[in-house]
C-alpha positions as CSV (number, residue, x, y, z in Angstrom):
1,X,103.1,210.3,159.4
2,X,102.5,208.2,162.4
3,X,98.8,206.3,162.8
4,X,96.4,208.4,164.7
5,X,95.6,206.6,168.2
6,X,92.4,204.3,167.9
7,X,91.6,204.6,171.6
8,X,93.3,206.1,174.4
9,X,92.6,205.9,178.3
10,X,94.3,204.0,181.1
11,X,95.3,200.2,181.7
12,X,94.9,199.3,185.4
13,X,96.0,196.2,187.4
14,X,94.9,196.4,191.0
15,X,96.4,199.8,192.2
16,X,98.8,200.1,189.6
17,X,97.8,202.4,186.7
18,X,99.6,203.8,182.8
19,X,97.8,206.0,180.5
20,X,98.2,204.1,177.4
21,X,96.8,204.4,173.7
22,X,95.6,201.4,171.4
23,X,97.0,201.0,167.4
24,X,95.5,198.2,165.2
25,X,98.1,196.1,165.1
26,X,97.3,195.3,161.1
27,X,95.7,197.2,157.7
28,X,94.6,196.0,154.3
29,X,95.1,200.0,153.4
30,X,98.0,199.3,150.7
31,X,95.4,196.3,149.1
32,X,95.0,197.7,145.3
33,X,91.4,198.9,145.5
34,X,88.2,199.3,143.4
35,X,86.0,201.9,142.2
36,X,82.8,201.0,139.9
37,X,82.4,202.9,136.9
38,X,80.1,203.5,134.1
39,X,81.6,201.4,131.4
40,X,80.5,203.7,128.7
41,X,81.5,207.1,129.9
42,X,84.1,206.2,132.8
43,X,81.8,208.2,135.5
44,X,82.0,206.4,138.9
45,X,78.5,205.2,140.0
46,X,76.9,206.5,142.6
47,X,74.0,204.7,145.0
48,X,70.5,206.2,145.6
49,X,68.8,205.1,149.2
50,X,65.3,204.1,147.6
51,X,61.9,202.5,149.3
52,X,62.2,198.9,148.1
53,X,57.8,199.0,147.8
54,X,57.9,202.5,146.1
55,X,61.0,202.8,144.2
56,X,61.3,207.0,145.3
57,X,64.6,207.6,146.9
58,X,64.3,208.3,150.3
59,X,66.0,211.5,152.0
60,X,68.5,211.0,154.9
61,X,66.6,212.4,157.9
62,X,64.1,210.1,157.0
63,X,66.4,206.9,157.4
64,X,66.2,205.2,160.9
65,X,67.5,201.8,161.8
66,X,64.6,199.1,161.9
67,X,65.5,195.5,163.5
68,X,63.7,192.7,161.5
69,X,61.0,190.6,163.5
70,X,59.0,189.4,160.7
71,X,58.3,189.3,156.7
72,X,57.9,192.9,156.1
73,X,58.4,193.8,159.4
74,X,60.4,196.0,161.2
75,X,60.9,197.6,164.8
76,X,62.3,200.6,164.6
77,X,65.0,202.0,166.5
78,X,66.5,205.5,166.9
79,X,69.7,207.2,167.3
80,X,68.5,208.4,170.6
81,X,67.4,205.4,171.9
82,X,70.8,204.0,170.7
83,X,72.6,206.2,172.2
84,X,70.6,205.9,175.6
85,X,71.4,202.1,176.6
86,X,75.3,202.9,174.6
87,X,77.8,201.6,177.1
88,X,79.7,204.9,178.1
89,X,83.5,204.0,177.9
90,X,85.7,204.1,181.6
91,X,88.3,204.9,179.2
92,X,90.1,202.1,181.4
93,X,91.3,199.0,180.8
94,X,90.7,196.8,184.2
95,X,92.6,193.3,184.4
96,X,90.0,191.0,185.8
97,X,92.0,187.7,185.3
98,X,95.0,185.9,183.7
99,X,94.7,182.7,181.8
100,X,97.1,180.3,180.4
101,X,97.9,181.1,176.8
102,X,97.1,177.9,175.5
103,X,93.3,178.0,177.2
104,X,92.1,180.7,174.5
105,X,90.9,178.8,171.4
106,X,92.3,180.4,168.2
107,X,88.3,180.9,167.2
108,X,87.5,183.1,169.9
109,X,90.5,186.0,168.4
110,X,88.8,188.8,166.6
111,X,91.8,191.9,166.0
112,X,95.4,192.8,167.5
113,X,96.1,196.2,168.9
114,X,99.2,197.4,170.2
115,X,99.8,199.2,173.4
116,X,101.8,201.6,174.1
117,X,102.3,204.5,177.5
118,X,100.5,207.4,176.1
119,X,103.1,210.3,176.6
120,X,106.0,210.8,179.0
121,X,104.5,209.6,182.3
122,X,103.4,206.3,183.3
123,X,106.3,204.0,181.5
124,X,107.3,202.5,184.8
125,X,103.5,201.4,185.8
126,X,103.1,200.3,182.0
127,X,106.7,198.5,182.5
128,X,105.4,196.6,185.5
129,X,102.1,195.6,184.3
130,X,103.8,194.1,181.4
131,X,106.7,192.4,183.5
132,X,104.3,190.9,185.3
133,X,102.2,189.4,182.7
134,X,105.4,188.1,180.7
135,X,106.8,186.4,184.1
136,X,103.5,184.7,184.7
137,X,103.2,183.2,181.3
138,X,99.8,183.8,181.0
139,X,97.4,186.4,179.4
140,X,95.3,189.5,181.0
141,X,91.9,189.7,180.0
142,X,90.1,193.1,180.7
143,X,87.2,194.9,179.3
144,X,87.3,197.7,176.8
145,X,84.2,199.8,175.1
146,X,84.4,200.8,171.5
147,X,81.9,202.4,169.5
148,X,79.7,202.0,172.3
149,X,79.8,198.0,172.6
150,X,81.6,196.5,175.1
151,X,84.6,193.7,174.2
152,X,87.2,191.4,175.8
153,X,90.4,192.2,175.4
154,X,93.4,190.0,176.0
155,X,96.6,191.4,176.9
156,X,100.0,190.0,176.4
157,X,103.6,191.3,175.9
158,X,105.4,191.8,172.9
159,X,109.0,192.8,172.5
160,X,109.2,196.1,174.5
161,X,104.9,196.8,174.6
162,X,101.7,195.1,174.9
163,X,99.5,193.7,172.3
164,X,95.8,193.6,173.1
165,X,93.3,191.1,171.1
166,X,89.7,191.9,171.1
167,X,88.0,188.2,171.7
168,X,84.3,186.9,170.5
169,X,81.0,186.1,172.7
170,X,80.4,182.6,172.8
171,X,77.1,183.4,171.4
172,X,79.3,184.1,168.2
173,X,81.4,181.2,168.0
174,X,79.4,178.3,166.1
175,X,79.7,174.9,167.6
176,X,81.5,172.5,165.3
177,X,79.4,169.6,165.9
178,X,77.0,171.0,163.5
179,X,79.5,170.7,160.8
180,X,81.7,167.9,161.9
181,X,79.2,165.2,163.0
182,X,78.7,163.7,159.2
183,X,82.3,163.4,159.0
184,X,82.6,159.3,158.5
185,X,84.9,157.3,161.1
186,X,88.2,156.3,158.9
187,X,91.0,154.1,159.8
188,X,93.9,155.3,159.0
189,X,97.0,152.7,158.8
190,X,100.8,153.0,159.9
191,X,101.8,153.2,156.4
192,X,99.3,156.0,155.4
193,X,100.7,158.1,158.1
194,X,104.7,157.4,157.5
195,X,104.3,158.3,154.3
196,X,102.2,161.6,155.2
197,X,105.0,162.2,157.8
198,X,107.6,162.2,155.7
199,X,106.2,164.7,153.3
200,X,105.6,166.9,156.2
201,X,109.2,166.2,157.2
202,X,110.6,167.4,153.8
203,X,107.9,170.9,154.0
204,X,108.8,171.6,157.3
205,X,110.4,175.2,157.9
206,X,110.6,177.9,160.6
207,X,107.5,180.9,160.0
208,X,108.7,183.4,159.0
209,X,106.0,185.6,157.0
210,X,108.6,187.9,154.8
211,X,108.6,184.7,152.4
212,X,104.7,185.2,152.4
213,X,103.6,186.7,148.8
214,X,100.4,188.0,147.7
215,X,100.2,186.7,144.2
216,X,96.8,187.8,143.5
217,X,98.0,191.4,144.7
218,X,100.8,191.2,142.0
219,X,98.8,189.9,139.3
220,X,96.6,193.0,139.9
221,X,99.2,195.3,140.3
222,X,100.7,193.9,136.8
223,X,97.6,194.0,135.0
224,X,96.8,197.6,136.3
225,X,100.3,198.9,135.1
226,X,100.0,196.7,131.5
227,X,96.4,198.4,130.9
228,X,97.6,201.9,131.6
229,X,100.6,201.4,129.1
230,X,97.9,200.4,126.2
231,X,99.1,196.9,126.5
232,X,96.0,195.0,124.7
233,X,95.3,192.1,127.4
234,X,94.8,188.4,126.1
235,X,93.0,185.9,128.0
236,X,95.9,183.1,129.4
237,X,95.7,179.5,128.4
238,X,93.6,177.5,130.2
239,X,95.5,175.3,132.8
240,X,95.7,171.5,131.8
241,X,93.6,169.0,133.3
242,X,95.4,166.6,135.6
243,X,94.6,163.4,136.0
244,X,92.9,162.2,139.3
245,X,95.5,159.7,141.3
246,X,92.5,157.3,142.5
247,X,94.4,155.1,145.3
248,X,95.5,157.0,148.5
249,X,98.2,155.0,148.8
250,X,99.4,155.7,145.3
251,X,99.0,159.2,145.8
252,X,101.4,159.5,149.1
253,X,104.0,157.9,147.5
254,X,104.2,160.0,144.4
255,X,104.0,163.0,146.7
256,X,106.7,161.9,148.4
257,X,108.9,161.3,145.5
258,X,108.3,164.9,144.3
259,X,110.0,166.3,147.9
260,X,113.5,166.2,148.2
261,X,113.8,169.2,150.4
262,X,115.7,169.2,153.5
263,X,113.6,169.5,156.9
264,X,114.0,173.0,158.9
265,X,114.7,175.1,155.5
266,X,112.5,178.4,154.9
267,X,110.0,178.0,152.2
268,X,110.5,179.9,149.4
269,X,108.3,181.7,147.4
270,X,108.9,182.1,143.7
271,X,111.0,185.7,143.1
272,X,108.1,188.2,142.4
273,X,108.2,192.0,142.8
274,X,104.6,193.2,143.5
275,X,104.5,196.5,142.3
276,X,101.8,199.1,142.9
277,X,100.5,201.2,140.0
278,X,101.4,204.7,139.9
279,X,98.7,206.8,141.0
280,X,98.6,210.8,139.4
281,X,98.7,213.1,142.6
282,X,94.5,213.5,141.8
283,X,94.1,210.2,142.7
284,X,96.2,209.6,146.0
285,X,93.0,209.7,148.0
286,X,91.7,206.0,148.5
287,X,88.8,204.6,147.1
288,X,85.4,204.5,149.4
C-alpha cells in the first residue's frame, strides 16, 4: 500500500505552476520497537496525567498548554488562542530564490521529502520547474506551513522528481565557538599527516549505503527470536582490555600496518542477515 501524501498543494515559480504532493523521504517504522510491561504479570503500563503538587490525576478537558516564565510559574495558553495566530497554509510552495548547493551548511538540514505532480495534470510545469533548477546547479528555497508553523524548504532534483528539505532558523543552529574555543592550538607535522593519509588511502571507497548494517537492529532482532524459542540467554564475555598505544606517532604506524586494502574498493560489512521477529497477526499493529 502506497504512503498516504504528507502535504499536498501547488509548487510555483513565477507564472509557472504543478499541483504536487510531499512524501517523507525516510522512516524508522521497520526499527524493532518497545512496549513497557509489568514484569510480574506481563500487562502493558499505562500513564496517568497527575498534578505534580497534588498527586490527583487530572481529567483531559482540564489540560491546557502553560509556557514556563518562572519557578512554578506558568502562562497559560489555549487551543484557541493557538489556533488564532496559526499560520493558515497557501497550500503553495513559492520559489523565492536559488542558492549554490555548496552555500547551505549541512547544520542547517532538518528532513527530505519527495515531490512528486499530484495526479494527471501539471507534469509538464513540474517538468520545467525541475529542468530549470537542475540546469542552474543551484537550489530553490520556498516557504511551506505544516502543522501550523511555517518552514524553509529547499528544493532540488532527483532522478525523475524533486526532493524538498525542510531547513532550521538560525535561532536554532548553536554557534560552534561555544564548543570549539577550548580546543588547544596543535602542530601537526608532515610525517603525522602522511602516515594519516595513507590510512585514509587504504579506507577509501565509493558510498554506497547497501553495505550499511544496523548491528544493533540485528542483535535485537536475534535476541527477540532466541527468547521466544525458550532459549535461556547468558550474559557474553566481557571484551578484553586493550592496551593504550601512548605515542601518536607509534600509533599511526601500527594503524597503518593493519590496512592493506586497496584504495577505491567498497567497504564491507561482515555477512549478517537482520531478521525481524515474527509477529502473531494480534500484534501487527505497532507499538505507541
Amino acid at each position: 500500500m502506497a504512503p498516504r501524501a504528507n502535504w499536498k498543494g501547488f509548487l510555483r515559480l513565477s507564472l509557472v505552476t504543478c499541483p504536487i504532493a510531499l512524501f517523507p523521504a525516510t522512516s524508522e517504522s521497520d526499527k524493532i520497537r518497545f512496549n513497557q510491561i509489568n514484569k510480574n504479570t506481563g500487562h502493558r503500563i499505562k500513564y496517568a496525567k497527575v498534578d505534580a503538587e497534588t498527586g490527583e490525576e487530572v481529567e483531559r478537558e482540564d489540560i491546557v498548554k502553560g509556557y514556563k516564565v518562572d519557578t512554578d510559574t506558568y502562562i497559560q495558553v489555549s487551543d484557541d488562542e493557538l489556533d488564532n495566530i496559526a499560520l493558515e497554509s497557501t497550500h503553495t510552495i513559492d520559489i523565492d530564490e536559488f542558492v549554490p548547493r555548496e552555500e547551505i551548511d549541512n547544520r542547517f538540514l532538518i528532513r527530505p521529502y519527495y515531490i512528486v505532480p499530484d495526479g494527471k495534470v501539471g507534469h509538464d510545469a513540474y517538468a520545467v520547474i525541475r529542468e530549470t533548477i537542475r540546469s542552474m546547479n543551484m537550489m530553490a528555497l520556498g516557504r511551506i506551513v505544516l502543522t501550523n508553523r511555517e518552514h524553509i524548504i529547499a528544493l532540488e532534483p532527483l532522478e525523475k522528481g524533486l526532493m524538498g528539505t525542510l531547513l532550521r532558523f538560525p535561532y536554532e543552529v548553536r554557534d560552534e565557538s561555544e564548543y570549539f574555543d577550548d580546543i588547544k592550538d596543535v602542530k601537526v607535522t608532515k610525517e603525522m599527516l602522511d602516515l594519516a593519509r595513507h590510512i585514509v588511502e587504504s579506507k577509501a571507497a565509493d558510498f554506497d549505503p547497501k553495505h550499511f548494517e544496523d548491528h544493533y537492529e540485528a542483535a535485537l532482532a536475534d535476541l527477540i527470536e532466541r527468547k521466544r524459542s525458550g532459549e535461556k540467554i547468558k550474559a557474553p564475555a566481557a571484551p578484553r582490555e586493550s592496551g593504550n598505544v601512548i605515542n601518536l606517532m607509534d600509533a599511526l604506524r601500527q594503524s597503518l600496518k593493519g590496512n592493506t586494502k586497496s584504495a577505491r574498493r567498497p567497504v564491507k560489512t561482515q555477512a549478517r542477515t537482520t531478521r525481524k521477529p515474527a509477529r502473531s497477526k494480534a500484534r501487527t499493529r505497532k507499538a505507541s
